[in-house]
LOMAR-327254 format. One record per residue (C-alpha): y, x, z. Coordinates in steps of 0.2 Angstrom, whole numbers, plus 5000, padded with zeros to 4 digits. Layout:
<nodes>
YXZ
...
</nodes>
This chain:
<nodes>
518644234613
516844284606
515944404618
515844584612
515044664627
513644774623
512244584627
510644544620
511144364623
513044354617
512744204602
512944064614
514544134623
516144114621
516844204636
516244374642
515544384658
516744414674
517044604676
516444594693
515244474689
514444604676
514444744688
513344664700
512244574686
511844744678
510344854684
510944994671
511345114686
509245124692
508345064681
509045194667
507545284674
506245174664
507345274646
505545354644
504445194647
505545084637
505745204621
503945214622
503345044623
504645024609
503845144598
502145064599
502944894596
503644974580
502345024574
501444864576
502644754569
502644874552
500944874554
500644684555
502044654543
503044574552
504544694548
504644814532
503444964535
505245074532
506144984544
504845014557
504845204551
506745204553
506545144569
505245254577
506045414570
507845344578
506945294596
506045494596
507645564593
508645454605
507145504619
507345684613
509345674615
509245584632
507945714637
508945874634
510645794640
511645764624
511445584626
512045514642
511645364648
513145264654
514245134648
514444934653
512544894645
511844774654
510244864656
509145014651
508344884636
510144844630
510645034628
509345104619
509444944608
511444974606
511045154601
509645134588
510645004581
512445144582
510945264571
510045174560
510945014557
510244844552
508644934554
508844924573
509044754576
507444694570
506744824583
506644654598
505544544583
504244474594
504544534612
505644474625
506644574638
505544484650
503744574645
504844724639
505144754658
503444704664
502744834652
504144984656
503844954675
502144964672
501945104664
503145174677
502145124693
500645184684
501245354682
501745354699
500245304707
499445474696
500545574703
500145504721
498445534718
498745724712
499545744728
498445674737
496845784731
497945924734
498145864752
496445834755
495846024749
497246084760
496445984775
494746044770
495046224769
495646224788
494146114794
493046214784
494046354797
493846264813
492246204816
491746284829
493646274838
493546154854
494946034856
495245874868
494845744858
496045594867
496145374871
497445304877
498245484873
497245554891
496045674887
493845574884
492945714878
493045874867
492945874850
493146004836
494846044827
493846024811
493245854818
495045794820
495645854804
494145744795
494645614802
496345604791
495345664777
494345484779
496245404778
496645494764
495045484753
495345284758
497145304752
496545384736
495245244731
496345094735
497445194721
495945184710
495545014712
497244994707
496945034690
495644914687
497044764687
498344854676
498444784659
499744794646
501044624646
501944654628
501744524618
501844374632
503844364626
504944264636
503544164645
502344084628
501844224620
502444224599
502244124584
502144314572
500544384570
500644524584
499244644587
499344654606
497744754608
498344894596
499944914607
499044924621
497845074616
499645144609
500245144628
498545204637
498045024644
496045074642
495045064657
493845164660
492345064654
493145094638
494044904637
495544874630
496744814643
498144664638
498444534652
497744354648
498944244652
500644244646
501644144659
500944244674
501244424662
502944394664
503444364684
501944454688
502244594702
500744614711
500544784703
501944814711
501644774729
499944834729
500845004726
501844974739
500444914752
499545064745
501045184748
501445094765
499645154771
499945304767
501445344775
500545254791
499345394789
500645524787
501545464803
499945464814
499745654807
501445704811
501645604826
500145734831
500845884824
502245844834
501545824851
500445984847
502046084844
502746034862
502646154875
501446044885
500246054872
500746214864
499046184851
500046244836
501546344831
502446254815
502846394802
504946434802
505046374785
504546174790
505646194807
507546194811
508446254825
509846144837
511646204835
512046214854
510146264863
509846444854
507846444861
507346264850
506346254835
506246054829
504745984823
506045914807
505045884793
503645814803
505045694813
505845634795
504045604787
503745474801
505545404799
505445384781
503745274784
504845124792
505945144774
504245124763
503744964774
505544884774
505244904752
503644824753
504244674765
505744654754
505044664739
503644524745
504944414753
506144424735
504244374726
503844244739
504744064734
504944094715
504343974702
503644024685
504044124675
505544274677
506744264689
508244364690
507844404708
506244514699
507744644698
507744684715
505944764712
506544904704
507645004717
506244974732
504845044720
505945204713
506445234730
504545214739
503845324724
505145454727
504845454746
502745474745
502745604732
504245694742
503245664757
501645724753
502245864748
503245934760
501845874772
500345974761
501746134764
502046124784
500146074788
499646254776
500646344786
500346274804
499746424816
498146364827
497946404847
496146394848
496446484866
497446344872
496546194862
494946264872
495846274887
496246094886
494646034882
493846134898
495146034909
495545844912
493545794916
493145784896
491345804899
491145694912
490045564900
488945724897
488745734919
488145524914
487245554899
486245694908
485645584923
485345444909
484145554903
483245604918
482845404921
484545324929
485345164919
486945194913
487945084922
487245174938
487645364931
489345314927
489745284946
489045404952
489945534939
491445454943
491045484961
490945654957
492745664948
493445614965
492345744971
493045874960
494745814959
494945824981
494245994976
495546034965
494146084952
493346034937
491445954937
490746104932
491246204945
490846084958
489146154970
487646104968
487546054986
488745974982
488345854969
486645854976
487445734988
487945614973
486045604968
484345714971
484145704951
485545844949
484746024948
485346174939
484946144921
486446004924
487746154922
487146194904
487146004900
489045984904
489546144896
491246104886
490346214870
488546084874
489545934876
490045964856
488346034849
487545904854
488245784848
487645824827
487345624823
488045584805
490045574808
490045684825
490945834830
489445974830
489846114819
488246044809
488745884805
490545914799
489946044787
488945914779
490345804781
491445934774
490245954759
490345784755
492245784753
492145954743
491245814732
492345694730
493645814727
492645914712
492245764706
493945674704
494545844696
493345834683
493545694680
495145644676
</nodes>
């Protein structure tokens, strides 16, 4: 019996594929979100084909008109996508075909399913690394706002997660803001190996006459030099994925960067810390201990990071042993990249949200930074100064922690007779030089925590900032 399923590929058949067997061969159920990518990449290869005269100008009018109002329809819900289609490219096919007719089929002249996909997930992913990128400057003016607030607001800053020396809250902050800026350039360098695939066909290019540079300008493959953008090498077009997983690499880094944030948030909101108080809106509640509030988002923002890495570890182990050209394993791309897509956008956001919100204790942050011996390199640093080699001034500062700790006491509050004991070179002027607010201010090298130096540095990503959103 001759195959009547809904197949590109039916001619050669004489049985229709296993039921089961087409279930679990067809990507119809994820990748029907490529509808938009794929009715736009068809419309540009219309219009080259009645351009180039490979079909009749009014069939390729036909077809144009009958993919816009197919897009239109799926758009405003009248045209669902569902059905046994093997795949997003066999429905919209099936249903241009239903409209227009002979018209329809003419539509696949020149192109091959396997650089259709290349180009719809493409033009997918590229979208989807904007969108990050929006998110991310977004991000990045919320974290700039706060430090631009917090210079002069002392915290611990910690090793080992034991408190080393204080730092400023703004210092901390710009710290992420270097991971993110980082984040939003390996995006950008993203860009720069993204070229259009149609016209590779199955794996050796076309025998018609394509015009593979006009689709491409069609379809927004222009880089920012002003070149045209078509890949070069039709065999490597087609079971090419590393746009792919550079997305992911990309998103995987910057849901490590979310995790570190949250992981600190998280700590900050604890009672032992008590730094920050996470607005009611990002926090939940415990159905059994009436005095918690949960740290929630933060906790599922850290959790989601270990699903990002397991797409980008899958998605390289699928790619990993395949020969040239497609595979049929190239399928299992799709669901890790829509799901990692839809997790960092998510992500980011509700991140941006709960860190806008977050409520400061400079009291306590100070307090912090005042206890647990943070300015203890400072008590080094000032002997060093006054003529001691280091290694000789660290002893003897550590000396004086032992000092201060039988005392019960921090180093400032030790005596003078005291320390006096630890080296004649102590004297009074050493009580201003280990002040918690000294410690900071003195340290206004380029990158340090002095209010001076992260206003510069705060300048600098104002910058960055004005200038990607002018230039877009």
């Amino acid at each position: 019996m001759k195959n009547t399923n809904q197949k590109l590929w039916g001619g050669r058949f004489n049985q229709s594929v296993d039921e089961a067997a087409n279930s679990f061969n067809s990507s119809l159920s994820f990748d029907k979100r490529l509808f938009y990518y794929d009715i736009k990449g068809s419309i540009a290869h219309a219009k080259m084909l009645g351009k180039q005269d490979i079909i009749p100008k009014e069939d390729a009018e036909k077809i144009v008109k009958g993919l816009e109002k197919i897009l239109l329809d799926i758009q405003n819900g009248t045209l669902k996508i569902e059905g046994d289609a093997e795949d997003i490219h066999s429905f919209i096919e099936s249903e241009l075909t239903k409209r227009i007719g002979e018209a329809g089929k003419k539509l696949h002249t020149a192109r091959s399913r396997n650089d259709q996909v290349a180009l719809d997930f493409t033009m997918f992913v590229r979208d989807t690394v904007t969108q990050t990128q929006e998110k991310l400057l977004v991000l990045l003016q919320v974290l700039t706002d706060t430090a631009s607030s917090h210079r002069d607001t002392i915290m611990p800053g910690f090793t080992h997660l034991q408190k080393a020396q204080p730092i400023t809250l703004a210092h901390h902050i710009l710290a992420y803001v270097e991971m993110f800026i980082r984040d939003y350039t390996r995006l950008e360098d993203w860009f720069n190996r993204i070229n259009s695939p149609l016209g590779s066909g199955a794996l050796a290019g076309t025998v018609y006459p394509i015009d593979r540079k006009f689709v491409a300008e069609e379809l927004g493959f222009i880089k920012s030099y002003g070149v045209i953008g078509t890949t070069h090498n039709s065999l490597d077009a087609v079971s090419d994925r590393d746009f792919a997983v550079e997305f992911l690499s990309c998103a995987s880094l910057i849901m490590m960067h979310l995790s570190r944030f949250c992981e600190e948030i998280i700590l900050w909101a604890n009672d032992a810390f008590s730094f920050i108080e996470i607005d009611d809106r990002y926090s939940t509640g415990s159905s059994i201990m009436p005095q918690k509030k949960n740290p929630d988002m933060a906790e599922l923002i850290r959790g989601k990071t270990g699903r990002v890495y397991g797409s980008l570890i899958g998605t390289l182990t699928m790619l990993k042993g395949l020969p040239l050209a497609y595979n049929k394993d190239m399928q299992e791309d799709k669901e890790a990249v829509f799901d990692t897509a839809d997790t960092v956008l998510a992500c980011l956001d509700i991140f941006t949200k709960m860190f806008a919100t977050l409520k400061f204790n400079s009291l306590n942050m100070l307090n912090s930074a005042t206890g647990g011996y943070t300015n203890a390199t400072d008590a080094a640093d000032y002997l060093v100064k006054k003529g001691m080699p280091f290694r000789e001034a660290h002893e003897v500062v550590g000396k004086m922690v032992l000092l201060a700790i039988d005392k019960k006491c921090n180093i400032q509050d030790l005596k003078i007779t005291d320390i006096k004991k630890l080296s004649k070179i102590f004297d009074q002027d050493f009580y201003q030089a280990v002040k918690i607010q000294t410690s900071v201010s003195a340290r206004n090298c380029i990158g340090g925590p002095a209010p001076e130096a992260t206003a510069q540095h705060i300048e600098c990503v104002k910058s960055f900032i004005n200038f990607r959103l002018n230039n877009k």
